[in-house]
C-alpha positions as a printed NumPy array, in Angstrom:
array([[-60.135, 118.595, -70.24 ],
       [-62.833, 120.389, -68.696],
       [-62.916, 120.616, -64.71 ],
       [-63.941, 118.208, -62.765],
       [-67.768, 117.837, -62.013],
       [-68.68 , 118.167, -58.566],
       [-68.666, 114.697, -56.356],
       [-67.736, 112.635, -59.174],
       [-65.098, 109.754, -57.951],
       [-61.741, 109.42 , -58.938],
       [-60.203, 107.835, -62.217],
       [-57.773, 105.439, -60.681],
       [-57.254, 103.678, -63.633],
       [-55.572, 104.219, -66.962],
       [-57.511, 103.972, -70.594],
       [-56.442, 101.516, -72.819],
       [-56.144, 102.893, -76.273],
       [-58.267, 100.857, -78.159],
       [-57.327, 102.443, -81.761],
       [-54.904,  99.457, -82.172],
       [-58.28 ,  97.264, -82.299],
       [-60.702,  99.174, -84.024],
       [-60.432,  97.017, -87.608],
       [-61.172,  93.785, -85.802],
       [-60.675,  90.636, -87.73 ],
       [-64.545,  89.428, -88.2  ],
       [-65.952,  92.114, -90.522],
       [-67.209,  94.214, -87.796],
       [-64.759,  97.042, -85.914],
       [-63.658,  96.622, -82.84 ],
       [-64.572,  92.733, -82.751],
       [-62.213,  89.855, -82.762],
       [-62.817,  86.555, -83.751],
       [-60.973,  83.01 , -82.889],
       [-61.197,  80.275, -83.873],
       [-59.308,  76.565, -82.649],
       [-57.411,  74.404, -84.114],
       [-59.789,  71.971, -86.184],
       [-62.541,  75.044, -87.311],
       [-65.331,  76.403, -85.941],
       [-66.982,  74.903, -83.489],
       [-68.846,  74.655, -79.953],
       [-68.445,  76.217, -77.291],
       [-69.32 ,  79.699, -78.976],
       [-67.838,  82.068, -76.516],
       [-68.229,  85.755, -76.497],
       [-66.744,  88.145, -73.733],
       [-68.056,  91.809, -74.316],
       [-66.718,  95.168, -72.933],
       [-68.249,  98.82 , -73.148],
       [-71.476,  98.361, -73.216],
       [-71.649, 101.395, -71.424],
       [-68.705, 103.397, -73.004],
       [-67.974, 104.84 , -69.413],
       [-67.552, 101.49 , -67.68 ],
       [-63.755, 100.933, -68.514],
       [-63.078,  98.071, -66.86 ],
       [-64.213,  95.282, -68.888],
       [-62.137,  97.19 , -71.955],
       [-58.851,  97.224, -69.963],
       [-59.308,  93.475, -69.598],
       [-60.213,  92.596, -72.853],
       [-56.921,  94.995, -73.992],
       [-55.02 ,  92.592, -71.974],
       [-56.036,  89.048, -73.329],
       [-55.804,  90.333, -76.752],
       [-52.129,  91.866, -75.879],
       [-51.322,  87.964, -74.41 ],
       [-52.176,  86.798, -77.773],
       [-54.798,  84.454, -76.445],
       [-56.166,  81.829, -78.205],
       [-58.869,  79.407, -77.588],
       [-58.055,  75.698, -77.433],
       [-61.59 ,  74.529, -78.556],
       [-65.154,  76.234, -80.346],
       [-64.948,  79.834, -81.065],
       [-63.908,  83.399, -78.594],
       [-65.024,  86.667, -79.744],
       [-64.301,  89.705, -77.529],
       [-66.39 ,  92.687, -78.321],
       [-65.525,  96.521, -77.433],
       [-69.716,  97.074, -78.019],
       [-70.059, 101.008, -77.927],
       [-66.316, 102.272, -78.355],
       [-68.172, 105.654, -79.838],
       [-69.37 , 106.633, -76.238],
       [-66.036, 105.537, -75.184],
       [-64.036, 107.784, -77.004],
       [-65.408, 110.594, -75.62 ],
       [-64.568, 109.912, -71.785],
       [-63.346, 113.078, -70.221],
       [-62.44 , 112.34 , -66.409],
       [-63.964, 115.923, -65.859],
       [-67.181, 114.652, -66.3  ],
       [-66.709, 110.765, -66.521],
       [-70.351, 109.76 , -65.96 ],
       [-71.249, 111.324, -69.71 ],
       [-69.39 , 108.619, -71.676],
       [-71.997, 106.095, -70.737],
       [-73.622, 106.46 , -73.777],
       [-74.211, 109.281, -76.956],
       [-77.913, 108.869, -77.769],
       [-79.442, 106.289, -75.369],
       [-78.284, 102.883, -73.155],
       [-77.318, 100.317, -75.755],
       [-78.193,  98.004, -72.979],
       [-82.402,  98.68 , -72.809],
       [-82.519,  97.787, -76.633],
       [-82.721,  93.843, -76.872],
       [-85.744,  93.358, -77.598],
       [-86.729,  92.754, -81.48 ],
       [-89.466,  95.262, -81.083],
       [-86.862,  97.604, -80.865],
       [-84.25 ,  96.145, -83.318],
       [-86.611,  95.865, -86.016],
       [-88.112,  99.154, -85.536],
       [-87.782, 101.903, -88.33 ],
       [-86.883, 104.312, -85.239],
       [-82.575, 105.255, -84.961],
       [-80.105, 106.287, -82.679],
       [-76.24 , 105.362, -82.862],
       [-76.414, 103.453, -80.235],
       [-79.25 , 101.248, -82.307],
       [-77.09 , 100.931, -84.931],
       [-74.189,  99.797, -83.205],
       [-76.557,  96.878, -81.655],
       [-78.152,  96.06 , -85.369],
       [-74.1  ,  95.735, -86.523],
       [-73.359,  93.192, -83.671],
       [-77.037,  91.567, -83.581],
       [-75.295,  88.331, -85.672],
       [-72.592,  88.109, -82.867],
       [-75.011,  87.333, -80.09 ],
       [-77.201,  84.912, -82.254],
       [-73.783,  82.594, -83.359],
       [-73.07 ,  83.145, -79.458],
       [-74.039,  80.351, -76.616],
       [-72.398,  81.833, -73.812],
       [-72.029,  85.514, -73.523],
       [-70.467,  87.335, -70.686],
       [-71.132,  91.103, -70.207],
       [-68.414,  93.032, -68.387],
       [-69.926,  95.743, -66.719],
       [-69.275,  98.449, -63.209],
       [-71.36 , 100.996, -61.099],
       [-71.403, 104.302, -60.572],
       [-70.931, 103.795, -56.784],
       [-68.341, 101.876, -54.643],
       [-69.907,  98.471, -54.336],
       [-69.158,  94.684, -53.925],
       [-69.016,  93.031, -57.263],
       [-72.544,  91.846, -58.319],
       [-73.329,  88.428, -60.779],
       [-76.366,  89.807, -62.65 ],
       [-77.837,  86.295, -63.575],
       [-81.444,  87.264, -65.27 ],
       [-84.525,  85.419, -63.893],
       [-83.465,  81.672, -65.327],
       [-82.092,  79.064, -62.931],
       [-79.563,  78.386, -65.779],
       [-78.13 ,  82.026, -65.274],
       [-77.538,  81.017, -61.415],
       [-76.182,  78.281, -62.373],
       [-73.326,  79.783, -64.481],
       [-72.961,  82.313, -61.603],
       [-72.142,  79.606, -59.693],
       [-69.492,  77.478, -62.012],
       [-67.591,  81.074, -61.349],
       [-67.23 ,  81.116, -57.912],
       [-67.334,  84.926, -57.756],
       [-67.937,  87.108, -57.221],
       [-69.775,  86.545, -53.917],
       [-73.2  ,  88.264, -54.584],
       [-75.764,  86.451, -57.532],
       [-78.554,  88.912, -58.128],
       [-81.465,  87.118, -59.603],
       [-83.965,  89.784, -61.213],
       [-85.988,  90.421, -64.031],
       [-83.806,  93.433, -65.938],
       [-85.447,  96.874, -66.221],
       [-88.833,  98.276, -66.956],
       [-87.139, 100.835, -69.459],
       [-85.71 ,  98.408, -71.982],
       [-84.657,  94.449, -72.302],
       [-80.541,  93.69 , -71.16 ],
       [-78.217,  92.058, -73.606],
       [-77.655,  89.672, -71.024],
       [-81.521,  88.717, -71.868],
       [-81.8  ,  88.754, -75.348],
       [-83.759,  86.034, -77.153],
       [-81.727,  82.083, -76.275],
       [-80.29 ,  84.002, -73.063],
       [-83.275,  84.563, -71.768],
       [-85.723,  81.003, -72.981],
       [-85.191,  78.587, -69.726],
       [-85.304,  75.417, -72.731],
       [-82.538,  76.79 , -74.361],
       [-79.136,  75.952, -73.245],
       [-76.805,  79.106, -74.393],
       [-76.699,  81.475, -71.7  ],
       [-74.903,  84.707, -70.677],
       [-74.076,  86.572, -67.367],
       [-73.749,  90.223, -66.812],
       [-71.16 ,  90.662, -63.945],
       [-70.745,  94.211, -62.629],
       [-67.154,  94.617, -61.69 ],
       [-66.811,  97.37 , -58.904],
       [-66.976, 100.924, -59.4  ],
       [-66.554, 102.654, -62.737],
       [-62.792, 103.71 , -62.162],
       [-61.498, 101.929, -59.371],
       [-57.983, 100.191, -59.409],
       [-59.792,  96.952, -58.267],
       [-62.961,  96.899, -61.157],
       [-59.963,  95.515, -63.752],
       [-59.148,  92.964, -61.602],
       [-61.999,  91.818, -60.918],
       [-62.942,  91.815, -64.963],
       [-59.733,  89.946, -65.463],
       [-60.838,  87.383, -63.187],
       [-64.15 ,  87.035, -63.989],
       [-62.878,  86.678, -67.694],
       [-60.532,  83.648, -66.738],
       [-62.922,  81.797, -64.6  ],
       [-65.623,  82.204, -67.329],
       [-62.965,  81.136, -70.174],
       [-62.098,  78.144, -68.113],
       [-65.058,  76.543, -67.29 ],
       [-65.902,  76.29 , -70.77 ],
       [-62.199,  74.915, -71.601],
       [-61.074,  77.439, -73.943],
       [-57.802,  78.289, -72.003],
       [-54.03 ,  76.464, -71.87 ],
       [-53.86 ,  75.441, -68.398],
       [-50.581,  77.305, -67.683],
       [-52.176,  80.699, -68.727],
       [-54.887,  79.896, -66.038],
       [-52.61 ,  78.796, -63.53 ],
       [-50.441,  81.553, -64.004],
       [-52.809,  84.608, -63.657],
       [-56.146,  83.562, -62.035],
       [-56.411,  84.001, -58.056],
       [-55.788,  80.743, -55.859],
       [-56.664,  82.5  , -52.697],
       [-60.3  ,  81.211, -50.962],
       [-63.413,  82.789, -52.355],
       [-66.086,  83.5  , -50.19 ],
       [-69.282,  81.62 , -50.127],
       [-71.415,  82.983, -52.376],
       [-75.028,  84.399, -51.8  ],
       [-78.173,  84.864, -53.727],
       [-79.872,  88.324, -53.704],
       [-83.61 ,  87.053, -55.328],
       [-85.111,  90.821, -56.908],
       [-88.601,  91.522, -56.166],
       [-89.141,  95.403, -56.571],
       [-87.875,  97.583, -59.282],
       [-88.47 , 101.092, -58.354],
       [-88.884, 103.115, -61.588],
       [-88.251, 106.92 , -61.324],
       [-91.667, 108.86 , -62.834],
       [-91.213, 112.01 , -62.39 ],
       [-88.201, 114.626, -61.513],
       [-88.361, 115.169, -58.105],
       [-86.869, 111.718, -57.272],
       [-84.369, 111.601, -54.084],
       [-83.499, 109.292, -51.102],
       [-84.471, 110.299, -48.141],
       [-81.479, 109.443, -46.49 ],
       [-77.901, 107.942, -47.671],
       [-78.167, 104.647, -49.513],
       [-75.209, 102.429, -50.853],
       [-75.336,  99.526, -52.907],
       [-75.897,  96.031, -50.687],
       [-77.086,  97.936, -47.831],
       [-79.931,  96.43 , -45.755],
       [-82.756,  98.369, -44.142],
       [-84.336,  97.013, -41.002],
       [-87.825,  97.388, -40.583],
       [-90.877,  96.601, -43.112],
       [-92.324,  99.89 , -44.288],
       [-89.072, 102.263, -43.918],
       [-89.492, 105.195, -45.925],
       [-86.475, 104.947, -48.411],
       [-87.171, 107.721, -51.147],
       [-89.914, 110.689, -52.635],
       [-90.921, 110.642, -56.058],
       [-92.404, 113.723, -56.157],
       [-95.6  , 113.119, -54.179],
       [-95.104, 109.042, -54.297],
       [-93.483, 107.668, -51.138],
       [-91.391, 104.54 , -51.787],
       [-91.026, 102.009, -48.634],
       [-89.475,  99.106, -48.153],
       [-91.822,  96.084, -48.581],
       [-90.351,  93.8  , -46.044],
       [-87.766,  93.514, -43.134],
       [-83.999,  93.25 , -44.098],
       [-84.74 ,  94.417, -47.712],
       [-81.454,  95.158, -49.705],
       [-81.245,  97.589, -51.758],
       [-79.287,  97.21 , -55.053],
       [-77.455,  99.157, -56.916],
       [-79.361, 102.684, -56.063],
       [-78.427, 105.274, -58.441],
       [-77.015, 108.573, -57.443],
       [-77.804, 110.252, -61.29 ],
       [-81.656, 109.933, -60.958],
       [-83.525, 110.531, -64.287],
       [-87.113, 110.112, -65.139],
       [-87.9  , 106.749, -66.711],
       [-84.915, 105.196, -65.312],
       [-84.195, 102.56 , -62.686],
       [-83.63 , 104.096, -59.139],
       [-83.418, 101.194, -56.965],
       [-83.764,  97.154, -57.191],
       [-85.251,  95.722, -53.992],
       [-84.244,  92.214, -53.219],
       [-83.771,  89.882, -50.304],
       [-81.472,  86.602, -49.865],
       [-82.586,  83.45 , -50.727],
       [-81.39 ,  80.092, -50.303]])
């Protein structure tokens, strides 16, 4: 294990070893396929973990269902372990390098890009599990962030996406926005993403890559999602999903993407994920000679990286809505 890199956090939770799933039962490795009583059927359900292969927690829940032996009592589950390649190479000396081998499976979902000639192993992994998300209606994408954060619902730009946010109840913050100008989400992809078009799918982003609480919060998220579509026995829900009082949720409505052109990006001062800054026109960040300000009073910023690379997102800017 090499040392560890400089500032990176702390990996407070333990890898599942996923070798025990890697056949799958569908034809494809790594996913897993049910089916109830009575054959196929709707609700098509699909929970998916690693689509960054450094964002564990989503894989530590999905370990656990699958260890419970659980089935679905009507339609169709499939959990997914999406880019178990990256995965395998996690070294908590440099954890943030696992996200992904060649590029972010999750800027690829557009068919531009799917039906390109052009490769990468990250491509091919999404070509292999294209069919899963087109036999899917309701996909949820486990995700976390690279800095401590409250858990975020990422529901795309649809009303029907804050509308499944909401039939969770959690976690408190819905982000509506638009995805990234570097490549089209998963959680967009084709049906997702068509407002006339009833199958749907919500990115939730967990916590913070390695935190003891992320998995939690992925196991919950996982039950509450399973459950409102009815594909859980009642006594598994009772027994392991939260009773205590959720918080009222809020809506965080995304009106700025700031895109990182060149690489001299940095804040100009501290930033964490959530945070408000006061006045209209605060100077937040330099990219190389551009100044980037905030474009109204109270704006939150969301999810600001702390890897900046060229091309990539730096910052969403948002406010809350009603």
């Amino acid at each position: 294990m090499n040392p560890v890199l400089p500032g990176a956090p702390p990996v407070d939770v333990a890898l599942p070893d996923l070798s025990r799933w890697s056949a799958g039962n569908s034809g494809i490795p790594f996913v897993w396929r049910f089916v109830a009583p009575g054959g196929e059927g709707a609700p098509r359900v699909t929970v998916q973990a690693l689509t960054h292969g450094n964002e564990v927690c989503g894989a530590i829940a999905l370990d656990w269902l699958l260890r419970c032996g659980v089935r679905p009592l009507r339609g169709t589950l499939t959990l997914i372990f999406a880019n178990t390649a990256a995965y395998q190479t996690f070294d908590a000396g440099d954890p943030f390098a696992a996200r992904c081998l060649d590029e972010d499976f999750n800027r690829l979902w557009d068919p531009s890009v799917l039906d390109s000639a052009r490769n990468s192993r990250e491509l091919s992994r999404a070509r292999e599990l294209r069919p899963c998300y087109d036999t899917t209606d309701y996909l949820l994408d486990l995700h976390s962030m690279t800095d401590p954060c409250p858990a975020l619902a990422l529901s795309g730009r649809q009303r029907k996406g804050i509308a499944l946010a909401r039939a969770l109840g959690m976690p408190e913050y819905i982000v509506v926005d638009h995805g990234h100008q570097a490549g089209r989400r998963l959680r967009d992809y084709a049906q997702f993403d068509d407002p006339s078009d009833e199958r749907n799918a919500l990115l939730v982003e967990c916590g913070q890559h390695w935190e003891a609480a992320a998995p939690i919060v992925a196991q919950q998220a996982t039950l509450r999602f399973l459950s409102h579509f009815g594909m859980l026995e009642r006594g598994f829900v009772d027994a392991h999903v939260d009773t205590g009082d959720l918080p009222p949720q809020r809506t965080i409505a995304v009106t700025d993407v700031v895109t990182i052109e060149t690489d001299r990006f940095a804040f100009t001062s501290a930033v964490a994920g959530l945070m408000s800054v006061g006045p209209r026109g605060t100077l937040i960040a330099r990219d190389g000679e551009r100044e980037i300000r905030t474009p109204y009073d109270d704006c939150v910023l969301i999810m600001p990286t702390r890897r900046p690379r060229k091309g990539e997102t730096a910052v969403r800017l948002g406010r809350y809505v009603n």
